[in-house]
SEVEXGU-210770 format. One line per 3 residues: for each residue x, y, z of C-alpha. Coordinates in steps of 0.2 Angstrom, whole numbers, always signed. Layout:
# SEVEXGU-210770
X,Y,Z ~ ...
***
This chain:
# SEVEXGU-210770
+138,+14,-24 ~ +126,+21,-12 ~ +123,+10,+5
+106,+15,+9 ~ +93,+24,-4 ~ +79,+23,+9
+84,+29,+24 ~ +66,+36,+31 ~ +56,+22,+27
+54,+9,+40 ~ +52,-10,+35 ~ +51,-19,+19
+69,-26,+18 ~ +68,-36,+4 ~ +60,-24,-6
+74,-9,-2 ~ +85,-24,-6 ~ +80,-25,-23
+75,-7,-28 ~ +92,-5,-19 ~ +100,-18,-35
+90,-9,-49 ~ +97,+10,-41 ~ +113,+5,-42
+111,-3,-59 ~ +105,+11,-64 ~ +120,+24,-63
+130,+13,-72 ~ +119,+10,-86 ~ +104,+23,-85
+90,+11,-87 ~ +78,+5,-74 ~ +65,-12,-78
+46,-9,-77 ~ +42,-11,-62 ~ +28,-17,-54
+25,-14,-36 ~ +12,-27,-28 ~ +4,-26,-8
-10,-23,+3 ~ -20,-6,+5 ~ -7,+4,+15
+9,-6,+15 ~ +22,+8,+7 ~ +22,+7,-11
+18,+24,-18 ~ +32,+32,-2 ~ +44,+18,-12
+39,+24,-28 ~ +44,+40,-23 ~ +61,+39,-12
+63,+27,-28 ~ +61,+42,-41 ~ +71,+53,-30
+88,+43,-31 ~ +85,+43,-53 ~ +96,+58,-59
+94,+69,-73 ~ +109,+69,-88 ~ +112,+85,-80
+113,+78,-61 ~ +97,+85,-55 ~ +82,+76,-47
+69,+69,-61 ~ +51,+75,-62 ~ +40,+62,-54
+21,+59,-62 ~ +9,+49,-51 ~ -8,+42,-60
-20,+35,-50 ~ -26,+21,-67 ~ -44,+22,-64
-46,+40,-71 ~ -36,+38,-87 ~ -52,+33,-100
-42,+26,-115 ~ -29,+27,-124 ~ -36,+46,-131
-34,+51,-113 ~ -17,+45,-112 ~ -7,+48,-127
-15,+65,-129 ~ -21,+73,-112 ~ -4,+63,-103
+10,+59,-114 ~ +13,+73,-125 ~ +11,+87,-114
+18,+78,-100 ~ +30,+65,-105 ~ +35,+64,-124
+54,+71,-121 ~ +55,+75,-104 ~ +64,+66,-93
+55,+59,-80 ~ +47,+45,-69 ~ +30,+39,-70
+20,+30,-55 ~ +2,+20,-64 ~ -5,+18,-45
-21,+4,-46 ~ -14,-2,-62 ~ -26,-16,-63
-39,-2,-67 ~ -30,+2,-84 ~ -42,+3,-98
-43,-11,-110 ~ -36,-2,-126 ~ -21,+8,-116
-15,-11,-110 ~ -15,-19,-125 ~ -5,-2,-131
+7,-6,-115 ~ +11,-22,-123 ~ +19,-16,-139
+26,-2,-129 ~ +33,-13,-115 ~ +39,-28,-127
+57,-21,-126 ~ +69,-35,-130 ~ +81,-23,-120
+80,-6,-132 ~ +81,+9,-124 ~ +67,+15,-137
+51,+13,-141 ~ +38,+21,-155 ~ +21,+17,-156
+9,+22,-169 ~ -8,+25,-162 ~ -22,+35,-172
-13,+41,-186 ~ +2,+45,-174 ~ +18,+41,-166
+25,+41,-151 ~ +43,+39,-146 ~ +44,+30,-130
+64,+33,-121 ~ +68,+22,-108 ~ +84,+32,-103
+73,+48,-100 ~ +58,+38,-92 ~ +57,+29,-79
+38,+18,-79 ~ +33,+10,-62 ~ +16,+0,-58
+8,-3,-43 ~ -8,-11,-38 ~ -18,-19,-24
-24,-33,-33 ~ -12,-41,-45 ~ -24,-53,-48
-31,-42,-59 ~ -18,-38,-70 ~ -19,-43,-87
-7,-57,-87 ~ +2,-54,-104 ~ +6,-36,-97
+12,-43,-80 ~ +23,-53,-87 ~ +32,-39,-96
+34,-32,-78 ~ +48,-32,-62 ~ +37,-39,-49
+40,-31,-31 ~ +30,-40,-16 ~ +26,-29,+0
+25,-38,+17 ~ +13,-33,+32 ~ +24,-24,+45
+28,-34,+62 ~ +25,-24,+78 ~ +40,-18,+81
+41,-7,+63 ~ +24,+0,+68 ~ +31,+5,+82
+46,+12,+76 ~ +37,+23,+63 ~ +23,+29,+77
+38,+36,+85 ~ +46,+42,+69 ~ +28,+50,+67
+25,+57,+83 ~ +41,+64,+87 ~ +37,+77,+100
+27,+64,+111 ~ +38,+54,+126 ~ +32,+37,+126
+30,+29,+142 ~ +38,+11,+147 ~ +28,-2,+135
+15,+11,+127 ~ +21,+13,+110 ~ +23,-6,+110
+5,-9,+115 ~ +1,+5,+102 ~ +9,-5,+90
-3,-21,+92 ~ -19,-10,+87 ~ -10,-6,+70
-17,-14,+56 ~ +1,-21,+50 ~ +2,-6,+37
+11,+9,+39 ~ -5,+21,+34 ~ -12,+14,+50
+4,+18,+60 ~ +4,+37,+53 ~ -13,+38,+59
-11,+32,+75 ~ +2,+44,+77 ~ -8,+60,+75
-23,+52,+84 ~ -8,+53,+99 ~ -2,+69,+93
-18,+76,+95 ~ -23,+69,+111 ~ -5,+75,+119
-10,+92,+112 ~ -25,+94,+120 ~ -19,+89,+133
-3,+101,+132 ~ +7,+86,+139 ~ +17,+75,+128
+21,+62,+140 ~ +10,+48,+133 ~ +7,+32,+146
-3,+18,+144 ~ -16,+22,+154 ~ -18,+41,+141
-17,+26,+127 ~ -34,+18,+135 ~ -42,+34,+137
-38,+38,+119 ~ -44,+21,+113 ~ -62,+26,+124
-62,+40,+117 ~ -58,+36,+98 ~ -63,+18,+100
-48,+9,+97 ~ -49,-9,+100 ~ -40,-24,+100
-30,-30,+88 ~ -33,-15,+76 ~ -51,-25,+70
-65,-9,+64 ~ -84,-9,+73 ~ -90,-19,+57
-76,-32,+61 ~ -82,-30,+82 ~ -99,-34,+76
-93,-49,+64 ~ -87,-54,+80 ~ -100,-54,+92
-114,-61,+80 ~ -103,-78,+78 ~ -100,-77,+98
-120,-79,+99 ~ -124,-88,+84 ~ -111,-101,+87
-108,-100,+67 ~ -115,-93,+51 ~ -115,-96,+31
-109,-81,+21 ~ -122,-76,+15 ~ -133,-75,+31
-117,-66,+39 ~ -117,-52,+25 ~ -136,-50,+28
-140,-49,+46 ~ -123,-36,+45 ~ -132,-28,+30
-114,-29,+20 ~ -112,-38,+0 ~ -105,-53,+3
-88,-47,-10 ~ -86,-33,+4 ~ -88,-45,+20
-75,-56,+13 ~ -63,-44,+5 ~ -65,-30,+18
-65,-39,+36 ~ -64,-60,+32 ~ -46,-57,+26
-41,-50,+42 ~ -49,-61,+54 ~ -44,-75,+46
-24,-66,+47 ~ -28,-63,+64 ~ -35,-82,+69
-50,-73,+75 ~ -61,-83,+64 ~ -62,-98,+53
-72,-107,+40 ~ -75,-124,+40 ~ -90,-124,+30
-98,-111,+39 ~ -90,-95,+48 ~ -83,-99,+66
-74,-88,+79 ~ -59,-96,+87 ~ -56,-97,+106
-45,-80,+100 ~ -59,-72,+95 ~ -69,-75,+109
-55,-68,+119 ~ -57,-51,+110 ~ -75,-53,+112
-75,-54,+130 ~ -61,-40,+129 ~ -69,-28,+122
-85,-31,+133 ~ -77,-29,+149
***
């Protein structure tokens, strides 16, 4: 039994926990759950999905293929069985990752559903247009992932191993800044202080590492301070908190304004209000910079980043 499947990855204990459980139930029975792999923009899944696939092992020993499909550019169930599965899939053995899976088409999840209904046999046929299709779940591996669960047609989720990512703390940011940038000497504190401008993802922390890459480079000195960190941020504008202009601007128009409905927020900021709220609400609100009571508010902590930013 092997102690650690993930050892590059930073974060997500309970999720390498479990991955960890369904690895190790797999060499002793050669069949993995469907799995479905739930977070924010950002947060790991298709790197898990992939130091995942790596640990699956052929009958022969060697590594499995690995298939990733990004869902919202399968058209139906034509596009799938013909143009995916039989060239691709049908007798290989391999592991398949359906990124954005709440984008499936309409007639490939329903198909999904007889597929999926397994009642724990390692095969599956299904007849579709005159043909059928043998589905091995020894020689395939399915795994889902999405950004908006929510979306997910609920028969079909429940025919799935739910995984759930977690924001990264500060201190993982940090670690996989260094891991990122490993030529670059961080002085006392800057990484950590890097770290609190991450947007509690691990994308953002990869590219806050090359952005400090970079600047060492051109520099051709790869001792990076705090003060280089506050010439970069001028530089690249980097501000507080990790919150984009949009989110500065959101900001500053509640610190005059005193408050603000959504839907005069979303017009004097010239955003849909769906994007407003998905896009930049979500965080302030994570980050006790705003708050609606009725109408949008900053809190005494946005005001803070306010007058931040402006001095």
């Amino acid at each position: 039994m092997k102690t650690d499947y993930f050892p590059d990855l930073v974060g997500q204990h309970a999720v390498k926990k479990k991955l960890s459980f369904y690895l190790d139930a797999f060499e002793k029975t050669g069949m993995c759950p469907f799995l479905n792999l739930i977070g924010a923009k950002g947060l790991g899944k298709t790197e898990f999905a992939k130091a995942f696939a790596k640990n699956l092992s052929n009958n022969d020993g060697d590594r499995r293929a690995f298939l990733e499909l990004n869902c919202s550019t399968i058209k139906n169930n034509e596009a799938f069985f013909e143009q995916i599965f039989l060239p691709l899939i049908a007798d290989n053995e391999i592991t398949i990752l359906f990124d954005e899976c709440h984008a499936l088409p309409k007639d490939l999840t329903m198909a999904f559903l007889t597929i999926f209904n397994t009642e724990k046999n390692a095969r599956k046929t299904f007849e579709w247009n005159e043909m059928t299709f043998e589905f091995n779940f020894k020689k395939q591996t399915f795994i889902f992932a999405t950004t908006e669960s929510d979306k997910i047609f609920a028969p079909l989720k429940d025919r799935l191993t739910t995984i759930d990512f977690e924001p990264y703390n500060t201190n993982e940011l940090a670690e996989i800044v260094k891991l990122c940038a490993p030529e670059v000497e961080f002085g006392e504190g800057c990484v950590e202080m890097v770290a609190t401008t991450i947007r509690n993802n691990a994308r953002s922390a990869v590219k806050r590492a090359k952005e400090i890459s970079l600047y060492c480079g051109a520099k051709e000195n790869y001792h990076f301070s705090i003060e280089n960190f506050k010439e970069l941020s001028d530089s690249v504008g980097i501000l507080p908190l990790g919150i984009s202009y949009t989110e500065k601007q959101i900001l500053e128009t509640l610190h005059e304004c005193g408050s603000a409905t959504l839907t005069g927020l979303a017009a004097k900021l010239g955003l849909s209000k769906t994007a407003l709220q998905r896009d930049h609400e979500l965080y302030l609100l994570g980050k006790n910079l705003m708050e609606i009571d009725g109408k949008r508010k900053i809190t005494a902590q946005g005001r803070g980043v306010v007058e931040k930013i402006a001095k």
